[in-house]
N, C-alpha and C positions, 0 to 999 in steps of 0.2 A: 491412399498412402503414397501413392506415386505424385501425385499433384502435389502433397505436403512437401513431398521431398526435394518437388522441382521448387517450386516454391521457396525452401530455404536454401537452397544452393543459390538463388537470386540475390536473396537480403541478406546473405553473407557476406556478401561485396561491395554492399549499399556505403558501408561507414567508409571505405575506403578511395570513396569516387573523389573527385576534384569538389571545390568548394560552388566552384560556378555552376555543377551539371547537379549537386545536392539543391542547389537555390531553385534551380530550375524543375525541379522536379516536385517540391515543395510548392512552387506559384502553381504548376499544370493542377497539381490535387487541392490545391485551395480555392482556383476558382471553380473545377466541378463541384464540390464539398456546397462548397455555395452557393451554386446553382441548384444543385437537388434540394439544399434545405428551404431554399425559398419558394421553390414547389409543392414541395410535401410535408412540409411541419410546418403545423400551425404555429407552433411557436418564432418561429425563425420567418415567417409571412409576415408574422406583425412588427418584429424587432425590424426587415429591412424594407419596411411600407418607403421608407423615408430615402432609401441609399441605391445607387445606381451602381450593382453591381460590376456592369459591365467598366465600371471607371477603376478596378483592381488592377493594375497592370503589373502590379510589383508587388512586392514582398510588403514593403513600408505602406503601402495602401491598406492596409491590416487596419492600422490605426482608427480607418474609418468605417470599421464595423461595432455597432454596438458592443457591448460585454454581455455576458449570461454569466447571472448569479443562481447560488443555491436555491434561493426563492422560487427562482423559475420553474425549480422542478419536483419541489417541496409541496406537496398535499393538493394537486394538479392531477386534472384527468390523463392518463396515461395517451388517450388519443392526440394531446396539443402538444405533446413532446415526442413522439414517435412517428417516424414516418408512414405515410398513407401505402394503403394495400400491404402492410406486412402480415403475414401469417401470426399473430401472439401466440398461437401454442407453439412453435418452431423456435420461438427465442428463450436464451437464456437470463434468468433474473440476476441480480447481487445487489445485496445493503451497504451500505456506507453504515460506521461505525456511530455516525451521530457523532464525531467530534466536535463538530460546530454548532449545531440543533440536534433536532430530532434524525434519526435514521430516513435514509432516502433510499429507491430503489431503481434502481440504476438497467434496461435493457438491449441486449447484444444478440445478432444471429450467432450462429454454430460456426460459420464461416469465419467472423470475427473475435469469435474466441481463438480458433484454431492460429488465429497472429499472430493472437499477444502471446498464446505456447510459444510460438515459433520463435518468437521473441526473445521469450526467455531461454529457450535454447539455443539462438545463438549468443547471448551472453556467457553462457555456461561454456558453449565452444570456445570463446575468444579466451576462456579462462582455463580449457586443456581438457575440459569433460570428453569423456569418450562412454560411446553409447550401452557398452557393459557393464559399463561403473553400476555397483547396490548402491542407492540410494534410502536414508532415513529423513522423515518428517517427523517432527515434532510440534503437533497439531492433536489431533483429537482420534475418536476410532475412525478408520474408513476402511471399507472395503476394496480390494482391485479390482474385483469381479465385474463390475460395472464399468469400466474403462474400455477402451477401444485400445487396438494393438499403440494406433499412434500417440495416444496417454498415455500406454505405459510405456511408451520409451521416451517419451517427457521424462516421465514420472524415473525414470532409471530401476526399473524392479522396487519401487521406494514401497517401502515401509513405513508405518503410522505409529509414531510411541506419543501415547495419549499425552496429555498436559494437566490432566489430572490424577498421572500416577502419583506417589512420592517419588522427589528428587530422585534420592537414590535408585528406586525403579527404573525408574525411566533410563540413568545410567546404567542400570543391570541388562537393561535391553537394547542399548546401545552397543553396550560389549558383547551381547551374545550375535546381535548383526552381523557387527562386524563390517559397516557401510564403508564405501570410499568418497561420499557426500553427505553433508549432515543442511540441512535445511530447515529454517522455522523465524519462527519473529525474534528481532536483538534480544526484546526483554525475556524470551523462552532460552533462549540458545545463553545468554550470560548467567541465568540463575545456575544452569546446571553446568556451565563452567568452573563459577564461583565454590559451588558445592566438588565438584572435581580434585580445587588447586585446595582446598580446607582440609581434604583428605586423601591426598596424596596422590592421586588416581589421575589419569590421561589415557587419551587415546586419538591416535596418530590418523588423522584422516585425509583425501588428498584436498578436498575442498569443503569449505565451509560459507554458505550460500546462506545470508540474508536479508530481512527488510521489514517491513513497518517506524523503523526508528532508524536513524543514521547514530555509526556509532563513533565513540569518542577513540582517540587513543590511546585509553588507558582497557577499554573495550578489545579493540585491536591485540593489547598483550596478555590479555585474559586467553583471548582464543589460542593464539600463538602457545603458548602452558597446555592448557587443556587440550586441544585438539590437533595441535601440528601444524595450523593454518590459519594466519591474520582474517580472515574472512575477507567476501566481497560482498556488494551490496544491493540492492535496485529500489527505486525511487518511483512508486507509484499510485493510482489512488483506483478505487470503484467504479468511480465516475467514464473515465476512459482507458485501463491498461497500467501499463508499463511504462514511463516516460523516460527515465534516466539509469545509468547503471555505471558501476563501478568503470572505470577507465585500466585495461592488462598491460597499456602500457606506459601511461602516466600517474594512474592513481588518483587522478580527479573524477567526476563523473560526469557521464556523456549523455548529453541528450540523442533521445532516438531520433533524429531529422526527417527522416524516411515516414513516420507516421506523427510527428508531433509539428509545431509551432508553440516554440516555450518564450513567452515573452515574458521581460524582467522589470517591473514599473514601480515607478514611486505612489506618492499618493497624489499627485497630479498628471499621473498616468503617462508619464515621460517615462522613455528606457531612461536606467539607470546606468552607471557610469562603470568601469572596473574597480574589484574592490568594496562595490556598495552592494547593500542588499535592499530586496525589493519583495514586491509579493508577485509570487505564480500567476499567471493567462494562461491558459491550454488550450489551444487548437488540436483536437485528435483530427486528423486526416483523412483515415480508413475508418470512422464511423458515423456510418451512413446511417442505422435501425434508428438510432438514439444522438443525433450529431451532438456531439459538444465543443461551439465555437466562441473562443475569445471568453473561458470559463475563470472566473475567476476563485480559483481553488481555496484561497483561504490560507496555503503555504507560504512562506520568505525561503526566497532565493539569495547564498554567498554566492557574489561573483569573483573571479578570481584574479589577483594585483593588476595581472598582465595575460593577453592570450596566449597559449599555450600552444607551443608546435607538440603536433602527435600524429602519428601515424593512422589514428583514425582523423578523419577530419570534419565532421561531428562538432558544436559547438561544447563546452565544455564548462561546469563549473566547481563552488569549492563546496558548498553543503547545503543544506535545508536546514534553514533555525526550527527552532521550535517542535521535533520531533522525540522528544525525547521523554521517558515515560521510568513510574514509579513501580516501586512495589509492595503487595501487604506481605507482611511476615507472619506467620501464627504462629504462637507458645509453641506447637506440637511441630514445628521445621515448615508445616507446608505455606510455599512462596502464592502466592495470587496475582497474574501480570495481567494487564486489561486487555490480550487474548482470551483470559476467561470471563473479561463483563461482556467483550463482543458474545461472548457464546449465549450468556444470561440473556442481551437484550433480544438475542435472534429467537429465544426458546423462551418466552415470558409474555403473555397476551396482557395488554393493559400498561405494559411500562412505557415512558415515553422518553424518560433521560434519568442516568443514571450517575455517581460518584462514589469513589470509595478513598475514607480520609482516616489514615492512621497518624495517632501522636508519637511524640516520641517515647510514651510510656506504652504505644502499644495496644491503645485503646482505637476503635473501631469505629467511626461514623460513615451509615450509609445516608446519604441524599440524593432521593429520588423523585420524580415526576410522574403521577400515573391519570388513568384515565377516573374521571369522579365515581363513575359506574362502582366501580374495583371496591373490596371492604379492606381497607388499610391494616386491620390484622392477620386475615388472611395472606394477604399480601406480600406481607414484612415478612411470616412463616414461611413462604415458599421463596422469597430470595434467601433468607437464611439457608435452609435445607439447601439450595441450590448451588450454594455456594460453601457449605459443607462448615457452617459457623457456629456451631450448636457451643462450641465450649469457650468459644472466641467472648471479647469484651465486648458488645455491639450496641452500639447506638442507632436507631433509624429517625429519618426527620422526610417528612412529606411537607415535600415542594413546592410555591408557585412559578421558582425561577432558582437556575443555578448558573454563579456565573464566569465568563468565560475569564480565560487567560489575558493577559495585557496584547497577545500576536492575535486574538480574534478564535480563538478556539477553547476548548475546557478540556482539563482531563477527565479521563474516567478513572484512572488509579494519583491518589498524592499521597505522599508520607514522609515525615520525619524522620524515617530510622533510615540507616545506615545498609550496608550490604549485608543481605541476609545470612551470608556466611563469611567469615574473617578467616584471612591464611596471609603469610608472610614468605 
């Protein structure tokens, strides 16, 4: 606890350093980063047979390291992507949603989990959290009891209101909290806004903490009604953490410098200009179990007109295209945001890629990908049930290919209808 706590008392000050001692400390952990991976990961051995490390002397020297694609680490033995002599029962697993493909799994020591926490409580500090604050999640059931003192003071005493209550529930348990944080994914956190301002009901909370989807401004005044609080944000994936977060004192969002290299490239793999957008690189810095260098995520980067003076000094930009996500509405009110197909595909043996496509009459197609093994009736019956469709209008279609969006990704929730609750 004491080392955690030295620890963030460090990277609390990280954003605030001069530009030149940020740079500098970015090259120091890029060329170890590098150095370990071409020792001990098979994969990063053969990507740099060709590259003479030692010629990295700067930052822009970047350019001449290969990229890692998804590929690399899609249906690969876990030994060619993980560094040598790690203990695997000591690390921690995580899935990727399969936005782009099939789900990927992604591993981390305990050490470098305990970061990206740390990470994310320093965003929440920079935004005025204080360590008494109750916290609510709005996720799934979990227990505390299994958490270490220093999760629950992440965690804020936070509480778990399922995402499969009804709306309404889940507000009914909101207000008996009584949180002074309200936490969860845009599309979880806007439905039950939505449902809020349709009936009259708010509740004044000091912060409102989200992410998976960047939201709009019209997102922003939903909150504001509903909860007291424009929300803030953070920008991050599976794969390595936590990369970007809401900015406390410009309102852009800041990349984490300190553990990231976020480059912004075209499709001729030039940076791109101010104002233009680009698609995501990630260099994670502090991960060594599972490195991920020069990853090319799949995301579009806004950058913004002109740089920005701010008092963090942090690089900075204006959004993430292409994060923005659907929802199914059913006859009987209940909302479906593709937090619940993440939950499907993690609890579903045999699923490989999933969709869910409402019209605007409210009609239901699933399209899915499973393994041939699988008997397609039983199949369809247990997404149904799982997904609680029994009176819903449902169509199912088995897959040889479902396809992506024009940005290089697919959803898992699309639909034609409108906001599931109307209020004026």
């Amino acid at each position: 606890m004491i080392k955690n706590l030295h620890n963030f008392y460090k990277i609390l000050k990280l954003p605030y350093k001069s530009r030149k001692r940020i740079e500098e400390m970015q090259l120091w952990k890029l060329q170890r980063l590098l150095l370990h991976a071409n020792r001990n990961v098979e994969l990063y051995e053969d990507k740099f047979r060709d590259v003479d490390l030692n010629q990295v002397n700067s930052l822009l020297d970047l350019k001449e390291i290969p990229f890692a694609l998804p590929s690399d680490f899609r249906g690969v033995e876990v030994q060619r992507t993980v560094a040598k002599n790690v203990p695997q029962n000591e690390l921690i697993t995580q899935k990727t949603s399969g936005t782009t493909s099939e789900p990927m799994s992604f591993l981390n020591s305990r050490e470098e989990d305990k970061m990206r926490q740390l990470k994310s409580l320093r965003f929440q500090w920079q935004h005025g959290w204080k360590p008494w604050w109750k916290g609510v999640h709005i996720w799934r059931d979990v227990s505390q009891k299994k958490y270490s003192i220093f999760q629950r003071l992440i965690n804020n005493r936070r509480s778990f209101v399922s995402i499969n209550l009804p709306i309404e529930k889940q507000v009914e348990k909101i207000m008996e909290i009584r949180p002074d944080m309200i936490f969860g994914l845009t599309s979880s956190l806007e439905v039950v806004a939505d449902w809020m301002l349709a009936n009259n009901k708010s509740y004044k909370t000091r912060l409102v903490y989200s992410g998976g989807e960047f939201k709009s401004l019209n997102v922003h005044r939903k909150f504001e009604k509903a909860f007291g609080h424009p929300g803030i944000e953070r920008y991050g994936s599976v794969e390595c953490g936590l990369i970007a977060f809401t900015c406390p004192h410009c309102g852009n969002y800041y990349v984490d410098e300190d553990g990231f290299i976020l480059e912004v490239l075209d499709d001729q793999n030039n940076p791109v200009k101010n104002g233009q957008v680009g698609r995501a690189v990630i260099t994670a810095l502090d991960q060594y179990t599972m490195p991920v260098i020069r990853y090319d995520i799949g995301d579009r980067i806004a950058l913004l007109d002109e740089p920005v003076e701010c008092k963090i000094h942090y690089k900075h930009f204006k959004r993430v295209d292409g994060r923005e996500t659907d929802k199914i509405v059913l006859e009987n009110g209940r909302v479906i945001v593709f937090q619940h197909v993440i939950q499907l595909i993690n609890c579903t043996d045999g699923l490989n890629k999933i969709q869910l496509r409402q019209n605007r009459g409210g009609d239901i197609l699933i399209k899915y990908i499973k393994d041939k093994k699988v008997d397609q009736y039983e199949f369809e019956a247990e997404l149904s049930k799982k997904l609680r469709l029994d009176k819903a209008r449902v169509t199912f279609e088995d897959c040889r290919y479902i396809a992506n969006e024009p940005n290089g990704k697919y959803r898992l929730v699309k639909s034609e209808l409108g906001a599931p609750y109307e209020y004026t």
